[in-house]
FIDREN-811195 format. One record per residue: residue number from 0; residue in three letters; x, y, z of N, C-alpha, C in turn. Coordinates in steps of 0.2 Angstrom, whole numbers, padded with zeros to 4 digits. Last residue first. Layout:
<rs>
  pavo  drenro    n.x    n.y    n.z   ca.x   ca.y   ca.z    c.x    c.y    c.z
   NUM     ALA      X      Y      Z      X      Y      Z      X      Y      Z
...
</rs>
This chain:
<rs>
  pavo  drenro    n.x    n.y    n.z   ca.x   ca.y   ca.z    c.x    c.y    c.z
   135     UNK   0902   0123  -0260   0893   0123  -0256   0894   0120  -0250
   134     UNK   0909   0136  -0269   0909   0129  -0264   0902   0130  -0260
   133     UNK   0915   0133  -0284   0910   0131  -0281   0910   0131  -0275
   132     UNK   0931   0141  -0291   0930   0135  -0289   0921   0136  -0286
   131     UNK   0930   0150  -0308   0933   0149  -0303   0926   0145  -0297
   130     UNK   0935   0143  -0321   0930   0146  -0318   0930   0147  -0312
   129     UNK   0947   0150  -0333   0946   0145  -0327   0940   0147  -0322
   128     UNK   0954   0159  -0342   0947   0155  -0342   0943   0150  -0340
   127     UNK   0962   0170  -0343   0963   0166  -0338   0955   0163  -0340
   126     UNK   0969   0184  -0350   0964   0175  -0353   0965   0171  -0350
   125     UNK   0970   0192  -0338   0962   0192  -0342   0961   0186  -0347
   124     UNK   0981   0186  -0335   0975   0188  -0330   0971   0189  -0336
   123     UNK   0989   0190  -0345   0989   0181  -0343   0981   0182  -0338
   122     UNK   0988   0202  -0348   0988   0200  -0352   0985   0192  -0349
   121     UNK   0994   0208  -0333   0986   0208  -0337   0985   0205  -0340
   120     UNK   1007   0201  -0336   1004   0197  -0331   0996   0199  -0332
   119     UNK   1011   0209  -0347   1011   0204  -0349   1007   0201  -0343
   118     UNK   1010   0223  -0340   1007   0220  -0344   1006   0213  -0347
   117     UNK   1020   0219  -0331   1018   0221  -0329   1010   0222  -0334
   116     UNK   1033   0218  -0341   1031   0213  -0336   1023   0215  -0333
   115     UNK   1032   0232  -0346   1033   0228  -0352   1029   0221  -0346
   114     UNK   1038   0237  -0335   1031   0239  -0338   1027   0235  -0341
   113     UNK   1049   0231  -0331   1046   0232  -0328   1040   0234  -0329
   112     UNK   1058   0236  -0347   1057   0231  -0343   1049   0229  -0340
   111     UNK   1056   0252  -0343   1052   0248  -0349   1052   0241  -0348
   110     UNK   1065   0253  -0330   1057   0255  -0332   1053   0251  -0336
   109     UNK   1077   0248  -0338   1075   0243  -0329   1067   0248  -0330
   108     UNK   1079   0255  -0348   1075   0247  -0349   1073   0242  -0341
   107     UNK   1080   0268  -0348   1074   0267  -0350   1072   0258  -0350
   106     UNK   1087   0268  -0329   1087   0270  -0336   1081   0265  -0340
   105     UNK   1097   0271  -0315   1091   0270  -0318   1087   0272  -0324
   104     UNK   1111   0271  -0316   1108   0267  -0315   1099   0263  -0313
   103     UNK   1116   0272  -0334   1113   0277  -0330   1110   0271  -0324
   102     UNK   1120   0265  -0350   1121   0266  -0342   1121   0270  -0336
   101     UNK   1108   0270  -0357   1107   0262  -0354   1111   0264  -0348
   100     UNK   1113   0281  -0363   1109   0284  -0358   1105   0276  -0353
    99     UNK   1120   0279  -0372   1126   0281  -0367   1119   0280  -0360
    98     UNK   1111   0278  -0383   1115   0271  -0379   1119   0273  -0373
    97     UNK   1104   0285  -0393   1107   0286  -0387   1108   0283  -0383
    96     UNK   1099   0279  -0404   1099   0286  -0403   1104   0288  -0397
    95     UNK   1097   0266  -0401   1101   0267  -0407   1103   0275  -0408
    94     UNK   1090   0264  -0389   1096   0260  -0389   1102   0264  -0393
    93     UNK   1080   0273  -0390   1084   0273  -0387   1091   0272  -0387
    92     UNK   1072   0264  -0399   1074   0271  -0402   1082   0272  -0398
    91     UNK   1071   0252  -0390   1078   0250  -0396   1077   0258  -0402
    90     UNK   1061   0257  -0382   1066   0255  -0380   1075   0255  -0385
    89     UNK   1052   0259  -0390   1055   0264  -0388   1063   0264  -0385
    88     UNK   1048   0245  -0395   1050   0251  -0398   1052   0257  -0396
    87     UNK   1045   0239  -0381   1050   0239  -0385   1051   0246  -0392
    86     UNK   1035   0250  -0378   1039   0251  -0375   1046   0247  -0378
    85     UNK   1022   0245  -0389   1027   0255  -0391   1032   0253  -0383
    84     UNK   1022   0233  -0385   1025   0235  -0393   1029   0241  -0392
    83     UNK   1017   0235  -0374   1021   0230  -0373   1026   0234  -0380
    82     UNK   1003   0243  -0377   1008   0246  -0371   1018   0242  -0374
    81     UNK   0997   0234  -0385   1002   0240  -0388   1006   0244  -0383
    80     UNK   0994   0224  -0376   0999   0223  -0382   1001   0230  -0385
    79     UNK   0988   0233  -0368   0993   0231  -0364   0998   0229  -0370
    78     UNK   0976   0237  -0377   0979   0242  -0374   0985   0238  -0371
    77     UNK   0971   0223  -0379   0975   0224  -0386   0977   0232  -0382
    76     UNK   0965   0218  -0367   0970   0217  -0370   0975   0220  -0374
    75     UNK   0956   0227  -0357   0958   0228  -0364   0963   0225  -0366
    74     UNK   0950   0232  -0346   0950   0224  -0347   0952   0224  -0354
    73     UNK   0949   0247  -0341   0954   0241  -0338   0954   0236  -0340
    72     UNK   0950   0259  -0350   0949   0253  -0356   0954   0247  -0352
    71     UNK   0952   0270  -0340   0947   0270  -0345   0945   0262  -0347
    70     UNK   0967   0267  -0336   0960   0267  -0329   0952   0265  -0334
    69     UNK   0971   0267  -0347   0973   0259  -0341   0969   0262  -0338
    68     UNK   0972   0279  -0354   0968   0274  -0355   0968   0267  -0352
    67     UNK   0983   0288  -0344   0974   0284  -0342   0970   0281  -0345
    66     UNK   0992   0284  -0352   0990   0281  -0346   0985   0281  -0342
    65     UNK   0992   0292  -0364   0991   0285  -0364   0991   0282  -0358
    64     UNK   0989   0305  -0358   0984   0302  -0360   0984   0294  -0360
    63     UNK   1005   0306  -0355   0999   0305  -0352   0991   0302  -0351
    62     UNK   1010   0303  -0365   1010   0298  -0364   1004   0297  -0356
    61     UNK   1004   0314  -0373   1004   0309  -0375   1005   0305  -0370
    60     UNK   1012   0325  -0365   1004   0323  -0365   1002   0318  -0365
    59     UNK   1025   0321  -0370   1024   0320  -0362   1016   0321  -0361
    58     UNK   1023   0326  -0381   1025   0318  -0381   1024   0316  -0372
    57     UNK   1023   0338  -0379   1018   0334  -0383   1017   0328  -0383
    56     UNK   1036   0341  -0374   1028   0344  -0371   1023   0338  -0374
    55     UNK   1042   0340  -0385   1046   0336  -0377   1040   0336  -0374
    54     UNK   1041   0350  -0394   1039   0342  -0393   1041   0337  -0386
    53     UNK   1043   0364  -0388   1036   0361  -0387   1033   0352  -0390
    52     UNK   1058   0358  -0387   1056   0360  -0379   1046   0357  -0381
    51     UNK   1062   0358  -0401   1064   0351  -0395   1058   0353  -0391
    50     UNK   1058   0371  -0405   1053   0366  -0407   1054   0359  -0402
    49     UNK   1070   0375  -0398   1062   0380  -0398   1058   0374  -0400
    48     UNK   1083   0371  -0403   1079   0370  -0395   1072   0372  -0395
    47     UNK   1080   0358  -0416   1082   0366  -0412   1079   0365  -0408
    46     UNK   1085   0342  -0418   1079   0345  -0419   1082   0352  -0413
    45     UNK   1093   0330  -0420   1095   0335  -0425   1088   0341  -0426
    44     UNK   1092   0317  -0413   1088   0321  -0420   1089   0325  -0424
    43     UNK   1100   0322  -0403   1102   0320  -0407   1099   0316  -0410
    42     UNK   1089   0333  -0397   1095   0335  -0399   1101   0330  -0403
    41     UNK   1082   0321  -0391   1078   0326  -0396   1085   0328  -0399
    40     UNK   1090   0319  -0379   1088   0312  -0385   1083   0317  -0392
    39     UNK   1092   0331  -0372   1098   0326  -0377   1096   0321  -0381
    38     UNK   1082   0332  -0367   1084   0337  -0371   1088   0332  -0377
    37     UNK   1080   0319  -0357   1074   0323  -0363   1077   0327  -0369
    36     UNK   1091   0324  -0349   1089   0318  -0354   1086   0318  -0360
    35     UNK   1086   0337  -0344   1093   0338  -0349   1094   0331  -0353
    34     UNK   1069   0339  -0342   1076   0336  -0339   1081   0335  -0348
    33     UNK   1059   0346  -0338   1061   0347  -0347   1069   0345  -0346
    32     UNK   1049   0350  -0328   1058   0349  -0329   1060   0350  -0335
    31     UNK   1035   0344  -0332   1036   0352  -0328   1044   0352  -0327
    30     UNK   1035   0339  -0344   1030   0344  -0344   1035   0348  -0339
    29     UNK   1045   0328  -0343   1044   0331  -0350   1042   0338  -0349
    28     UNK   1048   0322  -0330   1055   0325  -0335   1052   0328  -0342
    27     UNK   1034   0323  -0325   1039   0326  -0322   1046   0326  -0328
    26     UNK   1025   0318  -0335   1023   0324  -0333   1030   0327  -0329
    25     UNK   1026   0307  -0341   1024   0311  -0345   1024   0318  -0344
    24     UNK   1030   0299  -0328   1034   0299  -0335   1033   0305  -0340
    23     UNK   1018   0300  -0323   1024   0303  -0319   1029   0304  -0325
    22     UNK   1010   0292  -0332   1007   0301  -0329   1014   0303  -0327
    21     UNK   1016   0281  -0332   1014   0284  -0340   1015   0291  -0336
    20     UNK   1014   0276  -0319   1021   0277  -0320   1020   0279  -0328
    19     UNK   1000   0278  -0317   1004   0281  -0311   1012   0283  -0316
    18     UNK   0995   0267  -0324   0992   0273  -0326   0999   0279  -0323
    17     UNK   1002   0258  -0318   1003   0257  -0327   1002   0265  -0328
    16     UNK   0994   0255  -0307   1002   0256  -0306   1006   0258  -0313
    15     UNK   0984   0253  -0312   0982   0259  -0308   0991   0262  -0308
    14     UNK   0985   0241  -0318   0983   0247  -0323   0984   0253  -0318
    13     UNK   0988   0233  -0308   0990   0234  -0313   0990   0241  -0318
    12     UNK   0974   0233  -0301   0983   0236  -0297   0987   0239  -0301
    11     UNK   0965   0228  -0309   0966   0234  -0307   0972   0237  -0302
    10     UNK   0973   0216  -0308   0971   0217  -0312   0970   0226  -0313
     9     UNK   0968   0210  -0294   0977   0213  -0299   0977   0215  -0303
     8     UNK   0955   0212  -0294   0959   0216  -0290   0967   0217  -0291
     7     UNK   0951   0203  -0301   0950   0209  -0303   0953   0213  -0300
     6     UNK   0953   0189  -0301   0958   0191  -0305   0955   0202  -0306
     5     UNK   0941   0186  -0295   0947   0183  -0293   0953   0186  -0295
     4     UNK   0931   0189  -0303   0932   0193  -0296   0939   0190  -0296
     3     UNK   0933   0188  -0319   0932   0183  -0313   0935   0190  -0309
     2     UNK   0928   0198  -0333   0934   0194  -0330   0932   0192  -0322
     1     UNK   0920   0195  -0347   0919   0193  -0343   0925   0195  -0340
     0     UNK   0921   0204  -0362   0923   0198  -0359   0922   0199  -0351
</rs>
């Protein structure tokens, strides 16, 4: 699909800012902290510290990777719908794992939220299919 100049510079803001906060996520409370959040939400799994620590790792790769597929795959709809899908779903893991961690005044749904919008406006920007204007 084509996408119109007009629309490629938010467009690319998006993803760059999509890529930024997946890496940061993935990389400072999972890879290099291993923050006491992270612990608690595996620990009530009912997963041991030795296995929690190299999942907490794994999943912070993971999300890593999943955010440079925003630099990789930038005019991909169906990448910002699954973005949108796995952040509700994570969201309502959370919810039902570990609620105490909503009230915190920075917690997974003012981020997820925030992501979640931030896709959807890609989403509206790439099926924009307005030509854009002529002038002579």
């Amino acid at each position: 699909m084509k996408i119109f100049k007009s629309v490629q510079r938010p467009l690319l803001t998006i993803n760059v800012v999509l890529t930024i906060l997946w890496i940061y996520q993935g990389l400072v409370p999972k890879i290099i902290y291993h923050t006491i959040e992270e612990q608690r939400f595996w620990q009530y799994l009912g997963i041991d510290e030795l296995p929690m620590l190299f999942l907490i790792k794994v999943s912070g790769y993971i999300e890593i990777i999943f955010g440079l597929l925003f630099l990789i795959f930038r005019h991909s709809k169906i990448l910002h719908v699954f973005n949108i899908l796995g952040l509700i779903a994570l969201t309502i893991v959370v919810a039902v794992i570990y609620p105490l961690y909503f009230t915190a005044s920075f917690n997974p749904f003012v981020m997820n939220l925030a992501m979640i919008g931030l896709s959807v406006v890609a989403i509206q920007l790439m099926s924009q299919n307005i030509k854009p204007p002529k002038f002579e």
